[in-house]
C-alpha positions as CSV (number, residue, x, y, z in Angstrom):
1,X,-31.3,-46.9,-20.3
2,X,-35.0,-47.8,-19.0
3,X,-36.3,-51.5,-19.4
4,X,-38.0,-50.3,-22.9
5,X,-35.1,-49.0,-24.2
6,X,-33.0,-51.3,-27.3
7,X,-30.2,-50.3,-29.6
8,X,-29.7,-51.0,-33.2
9,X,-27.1,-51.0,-35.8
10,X,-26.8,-51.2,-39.4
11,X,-24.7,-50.6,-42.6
12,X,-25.8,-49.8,-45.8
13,X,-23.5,-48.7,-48.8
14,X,-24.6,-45.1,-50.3
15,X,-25.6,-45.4,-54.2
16,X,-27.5,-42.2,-54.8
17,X,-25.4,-40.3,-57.3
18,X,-25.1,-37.0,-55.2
19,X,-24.0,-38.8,-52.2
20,X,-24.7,-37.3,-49.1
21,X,-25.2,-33.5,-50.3
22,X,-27.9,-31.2,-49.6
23,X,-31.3,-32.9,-50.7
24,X,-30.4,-36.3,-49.2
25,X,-29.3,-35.1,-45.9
26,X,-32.1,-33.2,-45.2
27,X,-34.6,-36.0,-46.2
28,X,-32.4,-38.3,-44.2
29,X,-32.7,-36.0,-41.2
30,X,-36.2,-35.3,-41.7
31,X,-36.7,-38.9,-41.6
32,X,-34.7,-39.3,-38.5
33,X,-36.8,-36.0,-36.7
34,X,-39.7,-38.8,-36.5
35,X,-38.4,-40.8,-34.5
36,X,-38.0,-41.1,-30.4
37,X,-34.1,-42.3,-30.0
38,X,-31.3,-40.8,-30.0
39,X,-29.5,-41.9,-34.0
40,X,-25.8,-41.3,-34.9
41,X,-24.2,-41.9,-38.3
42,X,-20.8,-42.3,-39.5
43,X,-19.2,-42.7,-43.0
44,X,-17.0,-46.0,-43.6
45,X,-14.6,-46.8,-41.3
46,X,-14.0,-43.7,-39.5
47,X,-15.2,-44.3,-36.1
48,X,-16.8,-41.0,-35.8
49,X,-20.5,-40.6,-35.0
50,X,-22.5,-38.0,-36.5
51,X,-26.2,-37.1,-34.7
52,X,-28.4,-38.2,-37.8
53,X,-30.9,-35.1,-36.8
54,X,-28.3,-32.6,-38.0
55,X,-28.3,-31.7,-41.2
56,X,-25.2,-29.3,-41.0
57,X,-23.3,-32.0,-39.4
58,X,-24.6,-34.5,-42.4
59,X,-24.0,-32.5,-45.1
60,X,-20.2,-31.4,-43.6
61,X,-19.4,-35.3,-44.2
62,X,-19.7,-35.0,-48.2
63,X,-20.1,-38.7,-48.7
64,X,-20.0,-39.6,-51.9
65,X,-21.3,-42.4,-53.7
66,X,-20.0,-46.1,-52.8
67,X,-19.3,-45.1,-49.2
68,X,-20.7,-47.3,-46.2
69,X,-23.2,-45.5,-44.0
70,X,-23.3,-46.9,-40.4
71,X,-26.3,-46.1,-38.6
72,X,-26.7,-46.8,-34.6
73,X,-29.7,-45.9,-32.5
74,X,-30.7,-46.0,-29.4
75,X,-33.9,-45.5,-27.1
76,X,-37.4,-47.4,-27.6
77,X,-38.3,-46.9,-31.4
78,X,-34.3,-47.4,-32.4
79,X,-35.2,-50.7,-34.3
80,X,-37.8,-49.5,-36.4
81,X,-35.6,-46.2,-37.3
82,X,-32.3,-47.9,-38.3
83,X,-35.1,-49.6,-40.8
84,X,-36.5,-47.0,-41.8
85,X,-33.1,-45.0,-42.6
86,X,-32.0,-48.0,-44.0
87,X,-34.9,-48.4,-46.5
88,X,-34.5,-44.7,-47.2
89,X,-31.1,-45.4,-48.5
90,X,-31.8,-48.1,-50.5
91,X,-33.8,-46.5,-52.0
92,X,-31.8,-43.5,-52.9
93,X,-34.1,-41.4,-50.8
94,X,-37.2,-41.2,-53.0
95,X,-40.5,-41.3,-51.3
């Protein structure tokens, strides 16, 4: 990791009322495509990390509505995209 380089981490719980199905994932990868750093995703609790740029690998997780998305990034822009997935989210990925 060079000096520039920082990680992030957040949690946000999923409340769009499709979940994680097609349109979703591929605005949430979309949204991760701008960015620099490297930016996994897993569903609750199960400890297995997802490359946010995927859509495949997104929509495969079929999250559904009330589960905990965990976001982790790392690389030099990996604050500002765990915010900006996070926001995305919260917002039930309109705009």
């Amino acid at each position: 990791m060079s000096a520039t380089a920082s990680t992030a981490e957040a949690s946000v719980v999923l409340t769009s009322e499709v979940g994680l199905h097609a349109r979703p994932a591929v605005k949430l990868t979309q949204e991760a495509a701008k960015f620099s750093s490297t930016i996994e995703l897993s569903i609750d609790d199960t400890g297995t990390w997802h490359n946010a740029k995927s859509v495949v690998k997104l929509m495969k997780l079929k999250a559904r509505t009330g589960s905990t998305v965990h976001l982790r990034a790392e690389g030099e822009d990996a604050e500002e995209a765990v915010a900006a997935l996070v926001s995305l989210v919260e917002r039930d990925f309109d705009g």
